[in-house]
PDB file with one MODEL, atoms N, CA, C and O in Angstrom:
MODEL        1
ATOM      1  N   UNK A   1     -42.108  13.032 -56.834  1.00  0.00           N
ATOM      2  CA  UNK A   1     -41.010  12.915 -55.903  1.00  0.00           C
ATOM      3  C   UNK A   1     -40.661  11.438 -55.783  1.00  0.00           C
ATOM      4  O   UNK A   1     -41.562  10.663 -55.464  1.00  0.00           O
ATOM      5  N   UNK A   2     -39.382  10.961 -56.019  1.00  0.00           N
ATOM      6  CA  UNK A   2     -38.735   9.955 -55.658  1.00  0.00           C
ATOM      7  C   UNK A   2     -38.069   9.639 -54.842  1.00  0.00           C
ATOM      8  O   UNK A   2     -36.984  10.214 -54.751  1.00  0.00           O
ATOM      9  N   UNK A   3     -38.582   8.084 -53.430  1.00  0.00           N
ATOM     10  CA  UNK A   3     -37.996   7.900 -52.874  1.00  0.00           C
ATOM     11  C   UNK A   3     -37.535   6.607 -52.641  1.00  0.00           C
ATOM     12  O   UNK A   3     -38.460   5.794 -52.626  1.00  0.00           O
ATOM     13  N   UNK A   4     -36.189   6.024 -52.412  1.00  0.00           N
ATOM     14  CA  UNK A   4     -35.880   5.055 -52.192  1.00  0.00           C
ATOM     15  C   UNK A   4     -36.643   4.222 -51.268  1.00  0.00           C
ATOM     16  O   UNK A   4     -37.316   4.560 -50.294  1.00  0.00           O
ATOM     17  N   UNK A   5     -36.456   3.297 -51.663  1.00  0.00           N
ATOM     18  CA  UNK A   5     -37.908   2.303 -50.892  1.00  0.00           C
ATOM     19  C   UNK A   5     -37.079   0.951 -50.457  1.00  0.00           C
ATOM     20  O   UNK A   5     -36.446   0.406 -51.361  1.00  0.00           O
ATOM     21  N   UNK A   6     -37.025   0.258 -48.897  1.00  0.00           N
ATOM     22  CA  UNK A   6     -36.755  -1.169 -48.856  1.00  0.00           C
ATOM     23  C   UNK A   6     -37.640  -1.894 -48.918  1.00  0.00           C
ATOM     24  O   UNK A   6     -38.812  -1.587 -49.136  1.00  0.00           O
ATOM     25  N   UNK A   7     -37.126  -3.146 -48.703  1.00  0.00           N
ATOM     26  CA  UNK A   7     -38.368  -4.165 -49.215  1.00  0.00           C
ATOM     27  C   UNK A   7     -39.572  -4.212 -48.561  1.00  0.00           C
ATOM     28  O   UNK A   7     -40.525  -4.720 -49.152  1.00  0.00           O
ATOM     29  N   UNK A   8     -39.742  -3.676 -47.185  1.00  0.00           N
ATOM     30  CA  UNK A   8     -41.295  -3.777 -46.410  1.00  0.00           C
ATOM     31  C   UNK A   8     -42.320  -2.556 -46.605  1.00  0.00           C
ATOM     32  O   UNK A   8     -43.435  -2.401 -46.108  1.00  0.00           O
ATOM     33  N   UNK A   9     -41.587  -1.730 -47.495  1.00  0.00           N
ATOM     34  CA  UNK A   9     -42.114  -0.198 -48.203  1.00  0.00           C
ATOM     35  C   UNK A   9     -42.950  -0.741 -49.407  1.00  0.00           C
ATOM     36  O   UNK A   9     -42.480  -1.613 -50.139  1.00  0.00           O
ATOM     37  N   UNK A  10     -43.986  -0.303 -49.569  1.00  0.00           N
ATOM     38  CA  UNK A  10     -45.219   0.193 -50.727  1.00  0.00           C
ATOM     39  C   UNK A  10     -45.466   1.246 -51.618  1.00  0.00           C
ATOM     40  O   UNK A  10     -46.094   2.237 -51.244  1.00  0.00           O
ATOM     41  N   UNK A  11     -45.036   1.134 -52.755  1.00  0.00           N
ATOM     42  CA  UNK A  11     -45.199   2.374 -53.332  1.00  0.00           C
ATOM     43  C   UNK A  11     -46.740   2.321 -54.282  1.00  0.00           C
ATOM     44  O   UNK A  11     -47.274   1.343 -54.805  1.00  0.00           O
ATOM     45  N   UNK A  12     -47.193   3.808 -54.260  1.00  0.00           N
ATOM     46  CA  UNK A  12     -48.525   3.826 -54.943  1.00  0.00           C
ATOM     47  C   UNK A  12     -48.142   5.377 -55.651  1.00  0.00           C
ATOM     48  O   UNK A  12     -47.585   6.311 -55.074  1.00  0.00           O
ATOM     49  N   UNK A  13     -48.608   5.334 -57.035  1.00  0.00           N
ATOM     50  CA  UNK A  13     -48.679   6.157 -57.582  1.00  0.00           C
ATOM     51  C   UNK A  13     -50.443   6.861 -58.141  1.00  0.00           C
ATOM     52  O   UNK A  13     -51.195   5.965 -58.525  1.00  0.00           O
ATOM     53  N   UNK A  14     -50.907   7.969 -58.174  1.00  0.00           N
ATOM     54  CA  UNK A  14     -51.853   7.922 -57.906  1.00  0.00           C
ATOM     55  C   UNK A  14     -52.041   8.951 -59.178  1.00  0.00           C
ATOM     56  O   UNK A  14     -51.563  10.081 -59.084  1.00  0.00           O
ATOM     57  N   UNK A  15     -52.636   8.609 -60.187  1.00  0.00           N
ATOM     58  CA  UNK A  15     -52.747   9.937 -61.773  1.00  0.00           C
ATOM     59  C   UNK A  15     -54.115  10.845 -61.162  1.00  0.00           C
ATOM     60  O   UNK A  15     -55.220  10.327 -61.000  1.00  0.00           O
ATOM     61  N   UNK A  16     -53.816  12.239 -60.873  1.00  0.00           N
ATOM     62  CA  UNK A  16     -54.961  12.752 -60.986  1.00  0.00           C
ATOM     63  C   UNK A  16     -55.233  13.491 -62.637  1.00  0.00           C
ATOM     64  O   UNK A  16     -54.407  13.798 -63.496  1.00  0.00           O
ATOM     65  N   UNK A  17     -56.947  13.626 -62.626  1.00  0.00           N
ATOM     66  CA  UNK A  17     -56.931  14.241 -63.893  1.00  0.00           C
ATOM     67  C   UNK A  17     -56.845  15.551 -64.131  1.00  0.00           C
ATOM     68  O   UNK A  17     -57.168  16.064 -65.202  1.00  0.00           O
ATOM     69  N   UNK A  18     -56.267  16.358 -62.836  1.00  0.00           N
ATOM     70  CA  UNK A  18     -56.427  17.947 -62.755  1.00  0.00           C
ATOM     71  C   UNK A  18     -55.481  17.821 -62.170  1.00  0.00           C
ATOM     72  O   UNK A  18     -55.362  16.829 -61.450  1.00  0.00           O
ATOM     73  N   UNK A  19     -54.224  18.995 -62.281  1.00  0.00           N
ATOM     74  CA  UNK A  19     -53.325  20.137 -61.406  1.00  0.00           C
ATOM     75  C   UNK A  19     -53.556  20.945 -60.667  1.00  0.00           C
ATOM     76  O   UNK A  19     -54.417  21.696 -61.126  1.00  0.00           O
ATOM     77  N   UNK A  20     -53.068  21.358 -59.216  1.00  0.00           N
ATOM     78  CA  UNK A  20     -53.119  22.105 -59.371  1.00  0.00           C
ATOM     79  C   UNK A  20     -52.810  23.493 -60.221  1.00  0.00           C
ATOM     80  O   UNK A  20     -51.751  23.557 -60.846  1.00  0.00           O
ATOM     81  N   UNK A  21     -53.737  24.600 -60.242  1.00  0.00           N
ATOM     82  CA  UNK A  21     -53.922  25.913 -61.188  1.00  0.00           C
ATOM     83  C   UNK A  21     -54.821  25.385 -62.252  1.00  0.00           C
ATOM     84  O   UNK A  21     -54.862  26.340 -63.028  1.00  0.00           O
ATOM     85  N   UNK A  22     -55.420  24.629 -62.663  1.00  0.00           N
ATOM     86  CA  UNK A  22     -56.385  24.462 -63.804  1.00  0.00           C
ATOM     87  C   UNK A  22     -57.492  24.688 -63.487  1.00  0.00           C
ATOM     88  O   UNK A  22     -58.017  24.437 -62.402  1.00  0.00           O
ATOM     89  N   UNK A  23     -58.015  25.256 -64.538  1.00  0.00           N
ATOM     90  CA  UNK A  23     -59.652  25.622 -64.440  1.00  0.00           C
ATOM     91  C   UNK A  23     -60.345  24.698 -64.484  1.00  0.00           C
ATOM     92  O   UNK A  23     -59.809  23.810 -65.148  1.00  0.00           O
ATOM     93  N   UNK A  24     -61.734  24.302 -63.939  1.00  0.00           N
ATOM     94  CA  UNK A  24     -62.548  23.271 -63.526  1.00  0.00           C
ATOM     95  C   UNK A  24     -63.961  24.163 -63.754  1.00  0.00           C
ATOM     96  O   UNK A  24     -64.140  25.266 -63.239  1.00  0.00           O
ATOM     97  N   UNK A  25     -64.889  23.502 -64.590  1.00  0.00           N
ATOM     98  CA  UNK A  25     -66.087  23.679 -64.877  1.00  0.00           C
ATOM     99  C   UNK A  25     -67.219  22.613 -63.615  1.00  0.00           C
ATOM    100  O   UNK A  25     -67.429  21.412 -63.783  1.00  0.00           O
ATOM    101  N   UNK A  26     -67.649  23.236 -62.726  1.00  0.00           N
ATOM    102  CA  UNK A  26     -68.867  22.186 -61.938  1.00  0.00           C
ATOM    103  C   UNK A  26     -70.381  23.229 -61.661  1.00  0.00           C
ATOM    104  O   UNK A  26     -70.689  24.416 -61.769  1.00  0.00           O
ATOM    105  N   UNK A  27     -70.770  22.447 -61.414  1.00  0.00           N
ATOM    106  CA  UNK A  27     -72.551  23.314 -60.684  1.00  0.00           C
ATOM    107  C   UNK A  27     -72.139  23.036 -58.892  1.00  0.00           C
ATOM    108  O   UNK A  27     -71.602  22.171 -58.200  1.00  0.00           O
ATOM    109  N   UNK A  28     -72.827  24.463 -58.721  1.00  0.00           N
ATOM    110  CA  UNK A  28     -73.078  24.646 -56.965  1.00  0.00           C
ATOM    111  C   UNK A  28     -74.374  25.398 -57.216  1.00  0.00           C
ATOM    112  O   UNK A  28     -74.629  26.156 -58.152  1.00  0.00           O
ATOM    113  N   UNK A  29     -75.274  24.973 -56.017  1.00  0.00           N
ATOM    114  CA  UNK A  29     -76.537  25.515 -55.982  1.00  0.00           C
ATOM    115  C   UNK A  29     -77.163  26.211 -57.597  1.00  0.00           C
ATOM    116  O   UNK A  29     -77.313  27.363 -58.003  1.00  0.00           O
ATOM    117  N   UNK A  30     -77.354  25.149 -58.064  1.00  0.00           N
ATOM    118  CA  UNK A  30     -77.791  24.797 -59.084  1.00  0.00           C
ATOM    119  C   UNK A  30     -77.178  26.278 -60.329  1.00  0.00           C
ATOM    120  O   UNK A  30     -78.113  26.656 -61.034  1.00  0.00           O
ATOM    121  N   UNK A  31     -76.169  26.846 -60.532  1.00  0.00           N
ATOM    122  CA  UNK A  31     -75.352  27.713 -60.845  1.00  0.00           C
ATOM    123  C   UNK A  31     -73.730  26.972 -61.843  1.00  0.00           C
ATOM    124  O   UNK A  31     -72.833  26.351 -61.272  1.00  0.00           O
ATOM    125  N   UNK A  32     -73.754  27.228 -63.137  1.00  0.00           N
ATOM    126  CA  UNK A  32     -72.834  26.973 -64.200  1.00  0.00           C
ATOM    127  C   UNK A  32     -71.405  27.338 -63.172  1.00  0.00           C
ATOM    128  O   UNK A  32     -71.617  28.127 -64.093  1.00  0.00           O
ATOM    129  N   UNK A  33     -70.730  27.478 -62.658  1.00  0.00           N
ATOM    130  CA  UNK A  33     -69.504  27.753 -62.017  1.00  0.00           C
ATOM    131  C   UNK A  33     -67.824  27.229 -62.787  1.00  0.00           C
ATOM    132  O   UNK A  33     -67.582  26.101 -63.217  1.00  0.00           O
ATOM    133  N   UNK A  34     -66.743  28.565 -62.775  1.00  0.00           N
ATOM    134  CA  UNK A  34     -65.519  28.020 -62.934  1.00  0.00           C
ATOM    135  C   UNK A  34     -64.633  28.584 -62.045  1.00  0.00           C
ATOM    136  O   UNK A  34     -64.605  29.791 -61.805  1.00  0.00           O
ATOM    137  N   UNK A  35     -63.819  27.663 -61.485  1.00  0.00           N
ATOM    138  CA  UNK A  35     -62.945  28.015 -60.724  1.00  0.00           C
ATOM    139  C   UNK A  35     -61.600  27.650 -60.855  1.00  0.00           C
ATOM    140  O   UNK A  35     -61.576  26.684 -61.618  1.00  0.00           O
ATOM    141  N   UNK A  36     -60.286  27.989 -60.433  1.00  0.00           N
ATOM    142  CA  UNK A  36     -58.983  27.330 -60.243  1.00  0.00           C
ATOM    143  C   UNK A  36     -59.117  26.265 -59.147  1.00  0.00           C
ATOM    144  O   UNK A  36     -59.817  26.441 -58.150  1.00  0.00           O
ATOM    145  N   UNK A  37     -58.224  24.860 -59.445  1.00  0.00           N
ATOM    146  CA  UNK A  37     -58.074  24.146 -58.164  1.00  0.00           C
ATOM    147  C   UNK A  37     -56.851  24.994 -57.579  1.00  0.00           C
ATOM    148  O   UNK A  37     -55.921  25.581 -58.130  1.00  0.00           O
ATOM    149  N   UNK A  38     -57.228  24.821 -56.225  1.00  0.00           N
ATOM    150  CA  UNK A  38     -55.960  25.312 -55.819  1.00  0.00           C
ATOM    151  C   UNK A  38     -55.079  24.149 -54.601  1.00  0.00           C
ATOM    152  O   UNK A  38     -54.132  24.556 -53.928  1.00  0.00           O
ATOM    153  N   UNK A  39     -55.495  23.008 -54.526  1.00  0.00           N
ATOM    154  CA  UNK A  39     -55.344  22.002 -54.241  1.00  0.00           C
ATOM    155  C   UNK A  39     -55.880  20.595 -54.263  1.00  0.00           C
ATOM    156  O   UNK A  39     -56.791  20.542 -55.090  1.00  0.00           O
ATOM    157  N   UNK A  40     -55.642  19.280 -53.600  1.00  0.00           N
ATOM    158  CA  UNK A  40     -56.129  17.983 -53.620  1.00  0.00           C
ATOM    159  C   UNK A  40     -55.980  17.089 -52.677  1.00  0.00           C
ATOM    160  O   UNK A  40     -55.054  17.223 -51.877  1.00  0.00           O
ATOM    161  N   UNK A  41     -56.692  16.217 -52.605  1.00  0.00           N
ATOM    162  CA  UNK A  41     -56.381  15.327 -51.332  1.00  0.00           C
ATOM    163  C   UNK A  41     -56.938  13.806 -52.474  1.00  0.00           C
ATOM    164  O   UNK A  41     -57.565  13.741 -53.531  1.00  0.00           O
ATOM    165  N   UNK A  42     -56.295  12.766 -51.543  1.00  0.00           N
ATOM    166  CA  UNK A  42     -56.235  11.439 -52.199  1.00  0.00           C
ATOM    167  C   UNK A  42     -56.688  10.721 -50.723  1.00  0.00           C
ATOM    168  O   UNK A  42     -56.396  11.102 -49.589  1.00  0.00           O
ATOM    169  N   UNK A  43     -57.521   9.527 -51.144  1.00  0.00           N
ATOM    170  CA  UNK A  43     -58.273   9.051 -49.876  1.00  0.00           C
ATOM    171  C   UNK A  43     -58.112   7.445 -50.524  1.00  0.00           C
ATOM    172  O   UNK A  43     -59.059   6.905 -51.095  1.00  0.00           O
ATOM    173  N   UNK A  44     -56.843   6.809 -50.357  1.00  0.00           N
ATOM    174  CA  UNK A  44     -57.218   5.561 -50.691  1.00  0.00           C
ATOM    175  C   UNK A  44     -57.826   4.010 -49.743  1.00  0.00           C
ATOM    176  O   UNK A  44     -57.340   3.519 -48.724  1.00  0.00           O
ATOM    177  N   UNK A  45     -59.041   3.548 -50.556  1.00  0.00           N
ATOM    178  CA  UNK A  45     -59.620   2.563 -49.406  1.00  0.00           C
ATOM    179  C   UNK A  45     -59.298   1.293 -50.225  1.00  0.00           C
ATOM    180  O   UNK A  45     -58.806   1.402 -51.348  1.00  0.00           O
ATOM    181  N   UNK A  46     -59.606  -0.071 -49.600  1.00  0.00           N
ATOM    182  CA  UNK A  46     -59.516  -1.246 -49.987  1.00  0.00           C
ATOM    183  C   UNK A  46     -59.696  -1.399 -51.850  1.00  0.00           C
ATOM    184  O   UNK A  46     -58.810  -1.818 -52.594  1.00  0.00           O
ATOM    185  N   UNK A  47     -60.852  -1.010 -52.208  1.00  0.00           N
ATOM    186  CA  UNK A  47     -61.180  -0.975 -53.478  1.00  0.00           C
ATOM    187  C   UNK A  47     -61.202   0.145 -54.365  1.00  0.00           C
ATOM    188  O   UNK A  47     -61.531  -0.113 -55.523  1.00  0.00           O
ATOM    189  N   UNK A  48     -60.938   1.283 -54.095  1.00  0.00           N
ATOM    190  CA  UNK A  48     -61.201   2.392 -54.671  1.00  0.00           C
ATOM    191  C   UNK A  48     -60.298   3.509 -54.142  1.00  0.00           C
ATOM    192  O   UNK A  48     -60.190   3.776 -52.945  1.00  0.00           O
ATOM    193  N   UNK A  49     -59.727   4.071 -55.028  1.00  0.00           N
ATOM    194  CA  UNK A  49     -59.454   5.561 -55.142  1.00  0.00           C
ATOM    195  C   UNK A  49     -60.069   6.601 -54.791  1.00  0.00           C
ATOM    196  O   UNK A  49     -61.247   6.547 -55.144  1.00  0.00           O
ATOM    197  N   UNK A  50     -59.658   8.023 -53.963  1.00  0.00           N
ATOM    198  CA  UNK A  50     -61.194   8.848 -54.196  1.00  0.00           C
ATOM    199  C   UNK A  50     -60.243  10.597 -54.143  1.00  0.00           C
ATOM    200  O   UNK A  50     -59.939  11.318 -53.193  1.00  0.00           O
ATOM    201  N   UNK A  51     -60.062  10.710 -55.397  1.00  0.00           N
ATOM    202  CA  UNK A  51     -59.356  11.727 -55.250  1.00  0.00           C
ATOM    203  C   UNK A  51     -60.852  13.584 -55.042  1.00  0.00           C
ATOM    204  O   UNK A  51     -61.887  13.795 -55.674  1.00  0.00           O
ATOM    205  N   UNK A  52     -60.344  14.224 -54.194  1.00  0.00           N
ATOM    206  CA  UNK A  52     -61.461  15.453 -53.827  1.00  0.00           C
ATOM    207  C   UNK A  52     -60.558  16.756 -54.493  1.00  0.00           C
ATOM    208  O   UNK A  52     -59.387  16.596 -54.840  1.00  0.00           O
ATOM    209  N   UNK A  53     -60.985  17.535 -54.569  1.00  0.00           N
ATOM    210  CA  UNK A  53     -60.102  18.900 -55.082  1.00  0.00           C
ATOM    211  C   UNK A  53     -60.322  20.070 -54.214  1.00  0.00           C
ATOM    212  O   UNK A  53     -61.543  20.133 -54.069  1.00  0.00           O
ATOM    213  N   UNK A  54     -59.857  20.862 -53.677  1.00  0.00           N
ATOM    214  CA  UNK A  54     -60.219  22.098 -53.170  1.00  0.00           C
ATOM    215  C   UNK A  54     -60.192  23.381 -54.560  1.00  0.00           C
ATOM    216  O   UNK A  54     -59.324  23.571 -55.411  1.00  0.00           O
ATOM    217  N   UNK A  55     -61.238  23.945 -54.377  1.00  0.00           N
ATOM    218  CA  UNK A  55     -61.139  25.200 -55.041  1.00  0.00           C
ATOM    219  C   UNK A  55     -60.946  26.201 -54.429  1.00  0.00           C
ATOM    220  O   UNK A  55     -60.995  26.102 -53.203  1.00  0.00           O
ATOM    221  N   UNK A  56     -60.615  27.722 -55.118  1.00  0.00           N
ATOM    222  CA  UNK A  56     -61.023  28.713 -54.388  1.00  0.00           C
ATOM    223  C   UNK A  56     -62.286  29.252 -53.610  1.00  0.00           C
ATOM    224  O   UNK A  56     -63.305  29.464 -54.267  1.00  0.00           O
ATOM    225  N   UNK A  57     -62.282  29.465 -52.383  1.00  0.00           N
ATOM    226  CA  UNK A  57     -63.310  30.292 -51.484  1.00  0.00           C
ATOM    227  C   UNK A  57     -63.205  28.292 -50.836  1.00  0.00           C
ATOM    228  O   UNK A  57     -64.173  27.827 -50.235  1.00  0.00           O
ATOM    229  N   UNK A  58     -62.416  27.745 -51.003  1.00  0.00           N
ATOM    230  CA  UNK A  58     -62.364  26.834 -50.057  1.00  0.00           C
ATOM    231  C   UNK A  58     -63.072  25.362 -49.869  1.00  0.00           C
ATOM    232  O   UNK A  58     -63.093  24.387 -49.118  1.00  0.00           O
ATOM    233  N   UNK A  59     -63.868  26.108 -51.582  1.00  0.00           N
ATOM    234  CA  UNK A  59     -64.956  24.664 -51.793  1.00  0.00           C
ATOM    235  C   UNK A  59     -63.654  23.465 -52.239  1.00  0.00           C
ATOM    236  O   UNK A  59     -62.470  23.576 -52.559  1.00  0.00           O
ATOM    237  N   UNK A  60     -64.833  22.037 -52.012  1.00  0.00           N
ATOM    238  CA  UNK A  60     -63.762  20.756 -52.394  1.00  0.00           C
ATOM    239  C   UNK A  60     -65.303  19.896 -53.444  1.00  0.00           C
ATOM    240  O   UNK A  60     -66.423  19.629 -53.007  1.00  0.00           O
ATOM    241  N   UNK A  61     -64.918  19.733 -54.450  1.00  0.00           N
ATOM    242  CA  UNK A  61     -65.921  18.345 -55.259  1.00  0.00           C
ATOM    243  C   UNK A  61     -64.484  17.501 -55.196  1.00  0.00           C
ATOM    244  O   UNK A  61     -63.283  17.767 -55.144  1.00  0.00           O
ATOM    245  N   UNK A  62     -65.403  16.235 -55.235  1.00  0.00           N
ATOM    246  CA  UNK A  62     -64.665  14.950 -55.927  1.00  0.00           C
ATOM    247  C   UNK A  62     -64.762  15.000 -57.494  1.00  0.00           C
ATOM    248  O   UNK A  62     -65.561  15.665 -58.154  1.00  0.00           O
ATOM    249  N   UNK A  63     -63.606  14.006 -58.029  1.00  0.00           N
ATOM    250  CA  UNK A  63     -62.971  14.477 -59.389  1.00  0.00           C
ATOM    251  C   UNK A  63     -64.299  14.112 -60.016  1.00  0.00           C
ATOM    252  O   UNK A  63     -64.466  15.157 -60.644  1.00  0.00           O
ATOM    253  N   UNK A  64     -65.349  13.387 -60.293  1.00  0.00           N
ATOM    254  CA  UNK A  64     -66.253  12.887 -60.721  1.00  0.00           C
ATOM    255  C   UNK A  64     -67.281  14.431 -60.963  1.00  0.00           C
ATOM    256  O   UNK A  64     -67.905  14.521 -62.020  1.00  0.00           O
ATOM    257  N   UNK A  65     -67.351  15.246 -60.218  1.00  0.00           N
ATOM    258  CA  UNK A  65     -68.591  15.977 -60.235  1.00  0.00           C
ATOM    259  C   UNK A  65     -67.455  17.637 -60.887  1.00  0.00           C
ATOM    260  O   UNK A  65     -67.796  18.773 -60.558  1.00  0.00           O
ATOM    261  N   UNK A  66     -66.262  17.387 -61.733  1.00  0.00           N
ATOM    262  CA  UNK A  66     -65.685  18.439 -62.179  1.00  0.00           C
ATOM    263  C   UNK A  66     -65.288  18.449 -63.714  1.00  0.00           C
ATOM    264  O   UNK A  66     -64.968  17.304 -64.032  1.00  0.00           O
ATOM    265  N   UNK A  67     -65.210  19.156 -64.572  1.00  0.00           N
ATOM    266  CA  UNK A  67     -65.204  19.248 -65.813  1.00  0.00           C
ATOM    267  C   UNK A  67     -64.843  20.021 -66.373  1.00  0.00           C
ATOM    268  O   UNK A  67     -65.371  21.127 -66.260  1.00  0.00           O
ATOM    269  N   UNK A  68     -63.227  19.717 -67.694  1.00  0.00           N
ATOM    270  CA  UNK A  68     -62.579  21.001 -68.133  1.00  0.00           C
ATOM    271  C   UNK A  68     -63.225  21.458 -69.051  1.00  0.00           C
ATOM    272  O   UNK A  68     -62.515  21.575 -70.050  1.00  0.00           O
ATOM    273  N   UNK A  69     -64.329  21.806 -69.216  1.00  0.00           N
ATOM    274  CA  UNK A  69     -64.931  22.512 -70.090  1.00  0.00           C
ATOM    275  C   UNK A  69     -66.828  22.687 -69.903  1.00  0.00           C
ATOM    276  O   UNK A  69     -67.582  21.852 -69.404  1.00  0.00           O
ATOM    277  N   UNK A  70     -67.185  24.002 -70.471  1.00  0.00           N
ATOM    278  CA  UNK A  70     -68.154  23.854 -69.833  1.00  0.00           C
ATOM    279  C   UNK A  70     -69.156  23.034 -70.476  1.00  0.00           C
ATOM    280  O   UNK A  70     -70.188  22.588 -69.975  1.00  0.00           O
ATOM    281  N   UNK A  71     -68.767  22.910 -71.515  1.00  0.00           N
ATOM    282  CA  UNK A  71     -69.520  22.118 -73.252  1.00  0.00           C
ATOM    283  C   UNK A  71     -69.819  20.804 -72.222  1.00  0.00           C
ATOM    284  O   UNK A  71     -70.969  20.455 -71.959  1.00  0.00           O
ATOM    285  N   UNK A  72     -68.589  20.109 -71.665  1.00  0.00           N
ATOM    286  CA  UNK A  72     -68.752  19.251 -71.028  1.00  0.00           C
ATOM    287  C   UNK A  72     -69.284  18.759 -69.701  1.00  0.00           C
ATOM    288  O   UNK A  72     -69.545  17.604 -69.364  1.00  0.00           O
ATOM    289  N   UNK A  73     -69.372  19.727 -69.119  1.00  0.00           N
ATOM    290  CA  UNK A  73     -70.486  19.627 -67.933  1.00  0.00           C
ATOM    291  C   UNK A  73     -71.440  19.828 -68.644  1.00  0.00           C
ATOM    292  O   UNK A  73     -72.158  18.854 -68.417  1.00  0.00           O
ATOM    293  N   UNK A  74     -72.061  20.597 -69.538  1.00  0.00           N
ATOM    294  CA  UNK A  74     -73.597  20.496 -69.739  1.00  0.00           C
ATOM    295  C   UNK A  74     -73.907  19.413 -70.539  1.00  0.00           C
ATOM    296  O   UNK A  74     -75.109  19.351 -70.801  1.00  0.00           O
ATOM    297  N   UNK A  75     -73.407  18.776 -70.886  1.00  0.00           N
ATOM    298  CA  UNK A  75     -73.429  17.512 -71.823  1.00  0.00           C
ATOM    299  C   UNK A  75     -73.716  16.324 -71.057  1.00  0.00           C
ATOM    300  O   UNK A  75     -74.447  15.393 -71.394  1.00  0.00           O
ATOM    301  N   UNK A  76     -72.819  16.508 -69.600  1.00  0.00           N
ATOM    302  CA  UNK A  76     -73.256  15.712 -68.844  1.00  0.00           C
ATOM    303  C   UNK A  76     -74.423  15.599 -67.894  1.00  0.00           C
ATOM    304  O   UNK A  76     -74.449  14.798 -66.960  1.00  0.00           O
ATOM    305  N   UNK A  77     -75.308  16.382 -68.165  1.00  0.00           N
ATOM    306  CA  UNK A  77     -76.640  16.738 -67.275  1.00  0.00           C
ATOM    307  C   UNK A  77     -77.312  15.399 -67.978  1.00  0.00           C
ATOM    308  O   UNK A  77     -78.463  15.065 -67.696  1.00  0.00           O
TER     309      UNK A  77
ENDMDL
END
């Protein structure tokens, strides 16, 4: 979404690496799991980015602990 901005306005653009509707490979209680995101939230602080995801049944990981594939979560153990 584009919006006109004056000069005391800040714009930040923020790339997540997931959509919502994409499948996401993570572990919960120690369990291989895939789910759809079905949303996201963006938390920006002084130094860092911290984008979280909601899944279905309401769970949220941060983008760090999610993975499009499962090859690739277990790779990352």
């Amino acid at each position: 979404m584009m919006n006109e901005m004056n000069n005391n306005e800040h714009s930040l653009v923020v790339d997540t690496k997931y959509n919502i509707g994409d499948k996401v490979w993570f572990i919960d209680d120690n369990q291989v799991m895939q789910l759809d995101i079905t949303g996201f939230s963006v938390q920006v602080k002084e130094a860092e980015t911290v984008v979280t995801y909601t899944l279905h049944y309401g769970m949220t990981r941060p983008e760090e602990n999610l993975f499009p594939t499962k090859e690739e979560l277990l790779n990352s153990l």
